[in-house]
MIRO-169266 format. One record per residue: x, y, z of N, C-alpha, C in turn. Coordinates in steps of 0.001 Angstrom, whole numbers, padded with zeros to 6 digits, always signed. Layout:
% MIRO-169266
XYZXYZXYZ
...
This chain:
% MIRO-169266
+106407+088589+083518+107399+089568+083082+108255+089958+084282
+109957+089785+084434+110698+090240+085249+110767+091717+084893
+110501+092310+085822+111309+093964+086029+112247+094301+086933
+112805+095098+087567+113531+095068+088721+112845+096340+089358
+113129+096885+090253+112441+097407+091681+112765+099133+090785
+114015+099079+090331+114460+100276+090271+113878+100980+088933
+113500+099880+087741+113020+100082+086430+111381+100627+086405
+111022+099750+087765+109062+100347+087755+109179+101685+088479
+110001+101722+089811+110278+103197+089862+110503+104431+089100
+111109+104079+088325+111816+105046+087166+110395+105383+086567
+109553+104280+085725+108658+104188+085151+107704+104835+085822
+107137+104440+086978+106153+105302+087564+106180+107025+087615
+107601+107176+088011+108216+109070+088399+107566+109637+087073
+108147+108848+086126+108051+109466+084679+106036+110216+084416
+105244+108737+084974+104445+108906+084835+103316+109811+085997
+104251+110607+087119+103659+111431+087781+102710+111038+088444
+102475+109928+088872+101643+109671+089794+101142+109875+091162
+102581+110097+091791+102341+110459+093273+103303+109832+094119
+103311+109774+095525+104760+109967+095913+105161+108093+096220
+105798+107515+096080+106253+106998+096179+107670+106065+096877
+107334+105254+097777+108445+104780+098619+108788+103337+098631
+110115+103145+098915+110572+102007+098225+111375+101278+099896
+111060+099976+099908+111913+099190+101211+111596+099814+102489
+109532+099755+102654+108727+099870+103619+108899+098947+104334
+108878+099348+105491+108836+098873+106772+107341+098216+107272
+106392+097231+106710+105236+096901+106894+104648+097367+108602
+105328+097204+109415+104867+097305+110591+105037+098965+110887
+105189+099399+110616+104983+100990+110127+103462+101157+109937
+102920+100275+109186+101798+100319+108494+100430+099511+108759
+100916+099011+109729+100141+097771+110242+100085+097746+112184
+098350+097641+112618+098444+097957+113923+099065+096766+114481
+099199+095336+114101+100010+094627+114655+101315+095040+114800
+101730+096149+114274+103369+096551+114028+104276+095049+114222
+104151+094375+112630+104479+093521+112873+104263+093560+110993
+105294+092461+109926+105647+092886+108957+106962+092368+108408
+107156+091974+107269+108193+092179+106241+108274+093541+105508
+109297+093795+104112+109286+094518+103884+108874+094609+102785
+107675+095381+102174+107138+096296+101503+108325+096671+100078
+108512+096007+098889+109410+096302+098066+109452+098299+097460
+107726+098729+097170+107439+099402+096649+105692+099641+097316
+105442+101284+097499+104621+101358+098209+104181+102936+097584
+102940+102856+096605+102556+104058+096435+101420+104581+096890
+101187+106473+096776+100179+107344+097340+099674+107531+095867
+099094+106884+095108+098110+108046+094103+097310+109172+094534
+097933+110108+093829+097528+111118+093814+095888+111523+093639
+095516+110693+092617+093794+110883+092252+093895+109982+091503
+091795+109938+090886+091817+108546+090702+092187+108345+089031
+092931+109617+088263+093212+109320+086933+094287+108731+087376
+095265+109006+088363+097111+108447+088609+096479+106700+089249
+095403+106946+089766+095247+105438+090275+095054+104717+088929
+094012+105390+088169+093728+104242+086784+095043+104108+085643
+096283+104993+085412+097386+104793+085061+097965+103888+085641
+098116+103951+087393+099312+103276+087661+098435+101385+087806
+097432+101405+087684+096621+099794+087847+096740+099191+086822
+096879+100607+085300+096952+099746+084046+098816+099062+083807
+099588+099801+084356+101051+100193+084251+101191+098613+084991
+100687+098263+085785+100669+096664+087192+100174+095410+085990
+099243+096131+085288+098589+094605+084915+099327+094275+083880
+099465+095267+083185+100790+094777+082009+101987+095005+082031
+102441+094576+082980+104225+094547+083326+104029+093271+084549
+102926+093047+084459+102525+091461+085705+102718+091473+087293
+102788+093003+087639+103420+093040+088848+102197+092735+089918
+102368+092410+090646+101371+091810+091910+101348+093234+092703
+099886+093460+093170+099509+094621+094063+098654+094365+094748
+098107+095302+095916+096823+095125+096684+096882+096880+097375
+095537+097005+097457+095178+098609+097939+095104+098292+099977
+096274+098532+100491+096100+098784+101874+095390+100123+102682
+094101+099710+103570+093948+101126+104261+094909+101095+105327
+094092+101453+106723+095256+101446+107636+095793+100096+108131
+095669+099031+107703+096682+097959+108086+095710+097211+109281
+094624+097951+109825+094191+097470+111369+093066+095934+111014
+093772+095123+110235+092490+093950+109830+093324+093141+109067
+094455+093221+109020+095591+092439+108253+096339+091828+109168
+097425+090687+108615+098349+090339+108779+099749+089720+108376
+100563+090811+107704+101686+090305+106726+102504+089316+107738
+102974+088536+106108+104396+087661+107110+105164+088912+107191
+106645+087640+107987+107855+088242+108523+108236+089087+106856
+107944+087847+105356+108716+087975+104650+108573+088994+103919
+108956+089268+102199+108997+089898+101588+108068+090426+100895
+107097+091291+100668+106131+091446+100072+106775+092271+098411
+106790+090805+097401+107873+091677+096481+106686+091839+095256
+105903+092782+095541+104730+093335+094838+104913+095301+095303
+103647+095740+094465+103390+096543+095294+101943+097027+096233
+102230+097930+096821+101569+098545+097713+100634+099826+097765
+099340+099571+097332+098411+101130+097227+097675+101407+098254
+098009+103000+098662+097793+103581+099650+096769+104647+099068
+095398+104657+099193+094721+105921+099313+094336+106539+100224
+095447+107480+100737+095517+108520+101562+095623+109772+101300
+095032+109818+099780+095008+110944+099583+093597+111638+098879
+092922+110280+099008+091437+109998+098668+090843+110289+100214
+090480+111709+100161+089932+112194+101640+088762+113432+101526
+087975+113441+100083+087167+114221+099875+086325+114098+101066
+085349+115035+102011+084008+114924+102447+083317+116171+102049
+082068+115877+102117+081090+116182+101355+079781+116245+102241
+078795+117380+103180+077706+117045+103389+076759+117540+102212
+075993+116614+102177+074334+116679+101310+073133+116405+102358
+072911+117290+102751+071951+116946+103922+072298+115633+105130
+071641+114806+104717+071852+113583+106206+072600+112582+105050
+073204+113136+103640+074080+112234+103303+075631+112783+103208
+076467+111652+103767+077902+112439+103831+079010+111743+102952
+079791+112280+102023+080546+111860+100843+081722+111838+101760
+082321+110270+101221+083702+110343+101991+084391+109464+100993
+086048+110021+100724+087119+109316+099832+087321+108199+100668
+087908+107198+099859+088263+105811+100396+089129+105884+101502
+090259+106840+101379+091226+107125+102418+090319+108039+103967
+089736+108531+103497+089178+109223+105031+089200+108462+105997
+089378+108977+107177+089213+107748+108543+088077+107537+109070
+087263+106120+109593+086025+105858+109490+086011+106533+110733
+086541+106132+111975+086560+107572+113138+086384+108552+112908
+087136+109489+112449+087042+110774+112343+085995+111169+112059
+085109+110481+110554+084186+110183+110020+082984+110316+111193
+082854+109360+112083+082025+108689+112934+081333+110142+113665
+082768+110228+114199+082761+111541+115187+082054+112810+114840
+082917+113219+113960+082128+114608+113434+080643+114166+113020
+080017+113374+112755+078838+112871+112384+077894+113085+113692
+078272+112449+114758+077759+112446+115979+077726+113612+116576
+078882+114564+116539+078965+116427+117045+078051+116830+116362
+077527+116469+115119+076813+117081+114680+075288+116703+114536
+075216+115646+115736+073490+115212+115958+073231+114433+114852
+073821+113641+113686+073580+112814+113234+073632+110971+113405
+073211+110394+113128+072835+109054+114156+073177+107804+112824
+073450+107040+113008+073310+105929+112281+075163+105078+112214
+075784+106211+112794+077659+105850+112697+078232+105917+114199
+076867+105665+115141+077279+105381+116707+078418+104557+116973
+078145+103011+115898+079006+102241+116144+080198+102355+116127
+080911+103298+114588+082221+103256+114193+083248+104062+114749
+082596+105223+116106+083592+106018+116628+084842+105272+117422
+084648+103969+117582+086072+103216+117624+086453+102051+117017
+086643+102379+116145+086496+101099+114708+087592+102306+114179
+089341+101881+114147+090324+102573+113500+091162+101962+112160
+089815+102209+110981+090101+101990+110101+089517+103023+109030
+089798+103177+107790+089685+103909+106565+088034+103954+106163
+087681+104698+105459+086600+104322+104836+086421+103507+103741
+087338+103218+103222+087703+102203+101808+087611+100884+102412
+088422+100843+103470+088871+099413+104247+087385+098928+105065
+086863+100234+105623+085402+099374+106456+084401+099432+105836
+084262+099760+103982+083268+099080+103378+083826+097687+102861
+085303+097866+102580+085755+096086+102022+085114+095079+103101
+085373+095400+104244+084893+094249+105308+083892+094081+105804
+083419+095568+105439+081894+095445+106024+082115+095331+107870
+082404+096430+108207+083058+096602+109692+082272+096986+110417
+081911+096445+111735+080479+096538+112602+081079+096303+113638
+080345+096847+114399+079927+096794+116308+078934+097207+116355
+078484+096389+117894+077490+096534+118135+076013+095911+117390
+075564+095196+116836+074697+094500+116038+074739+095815+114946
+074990+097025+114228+075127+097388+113441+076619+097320+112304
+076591+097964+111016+077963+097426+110078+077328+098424+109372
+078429+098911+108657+078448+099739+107337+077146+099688+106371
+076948+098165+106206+075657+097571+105563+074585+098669+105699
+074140+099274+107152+072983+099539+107303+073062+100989+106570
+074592+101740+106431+074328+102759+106533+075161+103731+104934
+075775+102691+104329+075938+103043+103174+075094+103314+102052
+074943+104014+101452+073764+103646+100466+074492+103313+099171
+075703+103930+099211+075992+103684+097275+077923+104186+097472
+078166+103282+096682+080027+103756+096144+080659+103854+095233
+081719+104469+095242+081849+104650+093740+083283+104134+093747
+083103+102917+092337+084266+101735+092336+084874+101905+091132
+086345+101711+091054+086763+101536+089845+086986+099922+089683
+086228+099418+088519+086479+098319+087972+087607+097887+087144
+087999+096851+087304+088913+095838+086647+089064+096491+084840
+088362+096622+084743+087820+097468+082945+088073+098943+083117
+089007+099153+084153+089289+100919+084230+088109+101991+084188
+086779+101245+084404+085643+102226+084786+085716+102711+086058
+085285+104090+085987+084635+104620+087417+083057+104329+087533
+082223+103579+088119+081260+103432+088247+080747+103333+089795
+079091+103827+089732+078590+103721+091035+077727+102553+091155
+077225+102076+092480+077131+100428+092767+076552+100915+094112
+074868+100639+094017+074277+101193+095194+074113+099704+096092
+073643+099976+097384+073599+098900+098578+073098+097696+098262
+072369+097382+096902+071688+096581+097134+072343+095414+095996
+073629+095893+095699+074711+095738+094864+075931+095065+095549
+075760+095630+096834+077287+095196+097269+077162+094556+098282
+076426+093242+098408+076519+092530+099029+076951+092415+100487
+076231+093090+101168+077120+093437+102779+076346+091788+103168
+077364+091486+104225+076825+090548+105053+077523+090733+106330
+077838+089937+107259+078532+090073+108221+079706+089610+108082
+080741+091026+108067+082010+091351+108084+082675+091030+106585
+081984+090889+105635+081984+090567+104277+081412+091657+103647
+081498+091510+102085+080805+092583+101407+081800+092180+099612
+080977+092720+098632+081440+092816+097425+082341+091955+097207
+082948+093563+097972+084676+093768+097461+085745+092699+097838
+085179+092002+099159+085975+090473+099371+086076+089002+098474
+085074+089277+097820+084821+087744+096649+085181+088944+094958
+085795+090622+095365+085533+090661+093789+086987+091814+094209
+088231+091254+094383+089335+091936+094871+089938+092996+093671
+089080+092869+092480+090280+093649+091629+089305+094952+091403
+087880+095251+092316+087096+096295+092154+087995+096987+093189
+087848+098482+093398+088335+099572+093919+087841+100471+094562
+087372+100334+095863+086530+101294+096381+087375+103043+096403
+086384+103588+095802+087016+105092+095561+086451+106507+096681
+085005+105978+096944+084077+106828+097668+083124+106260+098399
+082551+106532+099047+081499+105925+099841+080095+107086+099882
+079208+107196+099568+078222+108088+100567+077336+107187+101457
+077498+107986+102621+076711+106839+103857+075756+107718+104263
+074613+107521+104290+073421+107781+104842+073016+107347+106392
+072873+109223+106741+072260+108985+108237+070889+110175+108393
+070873+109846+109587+069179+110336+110036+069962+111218+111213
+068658+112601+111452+068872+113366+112216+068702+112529+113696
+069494+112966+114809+068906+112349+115842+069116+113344+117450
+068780+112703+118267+069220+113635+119638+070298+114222+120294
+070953+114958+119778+072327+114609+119926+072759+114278+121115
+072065+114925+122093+072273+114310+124209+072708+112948+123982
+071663+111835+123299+071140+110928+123523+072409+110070+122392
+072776+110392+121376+073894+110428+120789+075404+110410+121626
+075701+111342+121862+076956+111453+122857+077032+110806+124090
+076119+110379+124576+076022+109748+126124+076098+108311+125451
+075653+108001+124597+075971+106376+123915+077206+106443+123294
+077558+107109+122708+078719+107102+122309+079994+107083+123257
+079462+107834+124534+080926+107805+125458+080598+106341+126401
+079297+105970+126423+079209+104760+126993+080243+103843+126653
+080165+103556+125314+080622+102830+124565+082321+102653+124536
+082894+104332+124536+084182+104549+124844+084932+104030+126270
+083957+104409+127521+084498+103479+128462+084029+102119+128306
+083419+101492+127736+083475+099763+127855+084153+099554+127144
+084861+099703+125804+086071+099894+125280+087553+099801+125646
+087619+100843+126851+088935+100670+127529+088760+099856+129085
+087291+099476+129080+087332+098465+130139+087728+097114+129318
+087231+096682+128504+087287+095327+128164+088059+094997+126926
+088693+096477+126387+089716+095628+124963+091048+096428+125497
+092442+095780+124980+093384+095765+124789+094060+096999+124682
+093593+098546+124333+094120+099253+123286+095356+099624+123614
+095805+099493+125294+097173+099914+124858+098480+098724+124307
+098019+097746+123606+098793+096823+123039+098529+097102+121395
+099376+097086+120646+098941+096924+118937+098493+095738+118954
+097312+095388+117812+096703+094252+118134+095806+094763+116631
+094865+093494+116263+094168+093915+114872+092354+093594+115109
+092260+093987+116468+090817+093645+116846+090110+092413+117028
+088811+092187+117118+089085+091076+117392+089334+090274+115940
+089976+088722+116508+090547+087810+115507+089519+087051+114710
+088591+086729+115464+087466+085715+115306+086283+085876+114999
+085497+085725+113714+084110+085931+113823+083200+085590+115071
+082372+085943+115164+081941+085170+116250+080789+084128+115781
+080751+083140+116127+079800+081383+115112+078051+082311+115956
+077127+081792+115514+076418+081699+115867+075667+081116+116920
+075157+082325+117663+074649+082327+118925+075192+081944+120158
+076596+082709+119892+077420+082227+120611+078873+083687+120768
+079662+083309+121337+080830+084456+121473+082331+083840+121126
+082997+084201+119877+084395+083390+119973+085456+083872+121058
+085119+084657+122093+085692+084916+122963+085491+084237+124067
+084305+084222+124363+083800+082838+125374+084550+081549+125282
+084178+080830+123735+085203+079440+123759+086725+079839+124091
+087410+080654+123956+088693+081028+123898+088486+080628+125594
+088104+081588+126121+088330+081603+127368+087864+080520+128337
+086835+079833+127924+086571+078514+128644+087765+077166+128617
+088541+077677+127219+089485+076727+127262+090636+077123+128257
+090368+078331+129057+091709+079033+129776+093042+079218+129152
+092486+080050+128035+093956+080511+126951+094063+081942+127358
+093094+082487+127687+093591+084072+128546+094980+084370+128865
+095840+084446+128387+096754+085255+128774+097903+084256+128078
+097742+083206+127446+098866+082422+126565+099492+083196+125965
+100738+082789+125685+101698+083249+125021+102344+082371+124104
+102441+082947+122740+103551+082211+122181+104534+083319+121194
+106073+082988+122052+106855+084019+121116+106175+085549+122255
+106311+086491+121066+105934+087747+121795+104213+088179+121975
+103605+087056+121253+101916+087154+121173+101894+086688+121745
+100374+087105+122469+099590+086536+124043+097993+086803+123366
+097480+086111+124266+096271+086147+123968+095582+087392+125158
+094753+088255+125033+094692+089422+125859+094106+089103+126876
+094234+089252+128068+094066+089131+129306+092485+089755+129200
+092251+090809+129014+091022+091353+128740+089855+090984+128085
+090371+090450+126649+089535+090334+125768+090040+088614+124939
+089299+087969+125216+090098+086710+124501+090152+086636+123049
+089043+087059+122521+088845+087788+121375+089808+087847+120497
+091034+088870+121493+091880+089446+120930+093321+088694+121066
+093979+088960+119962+095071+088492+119787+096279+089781+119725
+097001+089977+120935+098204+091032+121186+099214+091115+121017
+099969+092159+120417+101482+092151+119489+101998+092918+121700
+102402+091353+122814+102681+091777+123557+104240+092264+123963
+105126+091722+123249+106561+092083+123745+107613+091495+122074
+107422+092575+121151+108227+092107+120241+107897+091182+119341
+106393+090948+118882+106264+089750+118375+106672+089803+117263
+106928+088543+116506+107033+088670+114808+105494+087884+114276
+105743+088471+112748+103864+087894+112405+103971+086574+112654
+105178+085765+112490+104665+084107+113024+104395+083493+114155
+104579+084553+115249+104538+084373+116619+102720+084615+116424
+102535+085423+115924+100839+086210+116026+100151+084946+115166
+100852+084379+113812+099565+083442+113245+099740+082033+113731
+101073+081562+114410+101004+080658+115254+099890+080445+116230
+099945+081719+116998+098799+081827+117811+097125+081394+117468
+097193+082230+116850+095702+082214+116037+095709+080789+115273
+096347+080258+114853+096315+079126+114238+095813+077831+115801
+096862+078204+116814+096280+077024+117814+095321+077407+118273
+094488+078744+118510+093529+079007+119142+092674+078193+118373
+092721+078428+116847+090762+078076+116393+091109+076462+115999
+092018+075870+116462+092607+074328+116042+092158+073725+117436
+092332+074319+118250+091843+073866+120195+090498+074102+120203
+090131+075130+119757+088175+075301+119666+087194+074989+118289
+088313+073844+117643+087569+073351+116845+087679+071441+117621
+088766+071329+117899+088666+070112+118760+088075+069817+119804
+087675+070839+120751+087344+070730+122233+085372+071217+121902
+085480+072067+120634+083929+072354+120865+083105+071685+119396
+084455+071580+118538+083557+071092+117765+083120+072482+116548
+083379+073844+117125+083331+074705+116305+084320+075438+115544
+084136+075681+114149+084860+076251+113047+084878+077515+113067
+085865+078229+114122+085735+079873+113817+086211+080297+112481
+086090+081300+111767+086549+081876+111333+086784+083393+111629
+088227+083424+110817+089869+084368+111490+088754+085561+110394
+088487+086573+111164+087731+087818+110782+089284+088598+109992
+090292+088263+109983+091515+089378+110205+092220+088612+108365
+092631+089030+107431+093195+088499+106246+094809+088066+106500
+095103+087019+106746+096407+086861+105938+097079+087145+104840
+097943+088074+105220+099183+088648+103707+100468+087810+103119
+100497+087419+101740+101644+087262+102008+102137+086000+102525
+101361+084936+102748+101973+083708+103699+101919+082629+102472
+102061+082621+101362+102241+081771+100556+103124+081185+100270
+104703+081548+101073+105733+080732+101087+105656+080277+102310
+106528+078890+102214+107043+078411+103510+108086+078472+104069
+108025+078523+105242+109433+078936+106698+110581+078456+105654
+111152+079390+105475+112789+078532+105294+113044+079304+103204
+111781+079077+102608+111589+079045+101049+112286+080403+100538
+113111+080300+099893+113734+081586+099240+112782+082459+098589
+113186+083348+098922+112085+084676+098209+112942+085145+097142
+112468+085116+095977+113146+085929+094952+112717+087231+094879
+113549+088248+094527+113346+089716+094859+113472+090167+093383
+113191+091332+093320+113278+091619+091919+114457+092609+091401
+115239+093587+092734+115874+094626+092422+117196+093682+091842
């Protein structure tokens, strides 16, 4: 079904959903700050305006996807002529003893933090992990040999069938840097409760700031960048092969590979996203030839289903 840009607008206002913006700037939205443009980009308000506006998408055929903060993506240059769901306004918390209720939109930092001020233990890892709580159960987001896995117990999803339903741990498939919601894209993470244990808090905060200076010793942060790129293969480091091949500090276009962290892949002077998946494309193409190993890109490609040059049809 054709619509035009200005007709689903109209349609949505009518239906009060929440605020709504039109001819986003993706890199606005994305820590690569790097991006096409975003046709249509909404905030539901709650999760009745979310289950209106998902039914309003599927029957008018329009293409969507729920973005948290952007820090695990990578749109093309081009047009993203779909739309865009933002729950940022999904920010309930909730303590229940050593269990803590958090909306999909909450920040898993913020999250982390206040958890730890408050002598609770089990979210050491995520105080620098700058992503959503919606977004670091989709991926199942870890440091440190711990991930969400250990510490979620149960969420509450809206299904494809416009249910709100809950779906405890042993349901959602965590694995490493995976989970559910990656093999089942049209479920909806709405809430999370994550379960932690009382702990020392001394003993808490002194690991936690450990952690903060090896952080700004060995990653990137004052470059936008989407963490690291690469799973890491087994029993082994995809930063190591990077760097044995002496790609440390390559460049292609305005992406470099980080001097710091090979790991990482850096939005260093202006890049555009094809400068960044160029990159990443020769990195794991050189360390699949030279070692023989198949990384896989921890980070999603957006959006790259046309090719260089292919007209984008728009809808307005």
């Amino acid at each position: 079904m054709v619509i035009s840009v200005k007709e689903i607008v109209q349609d949505l206002k009518k239906m009060n959903i929440g605020k709504i913006l039109e001819d986003v700037l993706l890199k606005d939205y994305t820590s690569y700050k790097v991006g096409g443009i975003c046709k249509i980009m909404i905030f539901p308000k709650d999760i009745s305006a979310l289950v209106k506006l998902i039914k309003y998408l599927n029957k008018t055929e329009i293409k969507y996807m729920v973005l948290g903060n952007g820090t695990n993506v990578l749109f093309s240059d081009q047009v993203y002529d779909g739309v865009i769901i933002k729950l940022n306004e999904f920010t309930k918390i909730e303590a229940r003893g050593n269990n803590i209720i958090c909306g999909a939109g909450c920040q898993l930092m913020k999250i982390a933090s206040m958890c730890c001020r408050k002598g609770y233990s089990g979210l050491e890892f995520a105080t620098g992990i700058p992503g959503t709580i919606g977004g670091a159960v989709y991926m199942n987001a870890g440091a440190y040999k711990s991930d969400m896995g250990y510490v979620v117990k149960r969420v509450k999803v809206l299904t494809p069938d416009y249910r709100v339903i809950t779906m405890v741990n042993s349901e959602l498939d965590f694995h490493y840097r995976t989970s559910f919601f990656k093999t089942h894209k049209n479920y909806i993470c709405l809430e999370a409760t994550i379960m932690l244990k009382k702990g020392n808090k001394e003993e808490i905060d002194e690991l936690v700031k450990n952690r903060c200076e090896r952080r700004l010793e060995s990653q990137p942060l004052e470059y936008p960048s989407a963490g690291s790129v690469f799973r890491n293969p087994t029993n082994d480091f995809a930063g190591r092969l990077i760097e044995e091949l002496g790609f440390k500090g390559l460049i292609k276009g305005g992406a470099m590979v980080s001097q710091k962290h090979a790991n990482f892949v850096i939005n260093y002077k202006d890049a555009t996203a094809n400068d960044i998946k160029t990159l990443i494309d020769f990195l794991k193409e050189q360390v699949k030839e030279k070692f023989d190993v198949d990384l896989k890109v921890e980070q999603e490609f957006v959006n790259w289903e046309h090719k260089d040059g292919e007209e984008i049809k728009e809808t307005n």
